[in-house]
C-alpha positions, 0 to 999 in steps of 0.5 A: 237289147242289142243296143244295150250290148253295143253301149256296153262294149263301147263305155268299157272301162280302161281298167277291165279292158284286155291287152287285145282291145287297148291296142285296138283303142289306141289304134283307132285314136291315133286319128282322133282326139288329138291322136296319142296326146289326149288324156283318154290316150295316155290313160290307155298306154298307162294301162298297157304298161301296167298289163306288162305288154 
């Protein structure tokens, strides 16, 4: 059950993510997946200015 609460925490999609937990992506992608020019990346900051933040 833990294991199932971690999986979900870590697949959350873009879309229900909170201004909060889209900084945290974005700073930890900053240092993989090509840093900020991945599509995953864009699609995060997409979601940032969409949240007016």
């Amino acid at each position: 059950m833990a294991d199932e609460k971690a999986k979900a925490a870590k697949n959350k999609k873009v879309n229900k993510m909170k201004a909060a937990e889209l900084e945290t992506k974005l700073n930890e992608l900053k240092t993989t997946q090509g840093g900020l020019q991945s599509e995953y990346a864009r699609t995060l900051i997409r979601r940032k200015k969409a949240l007016g933040k």
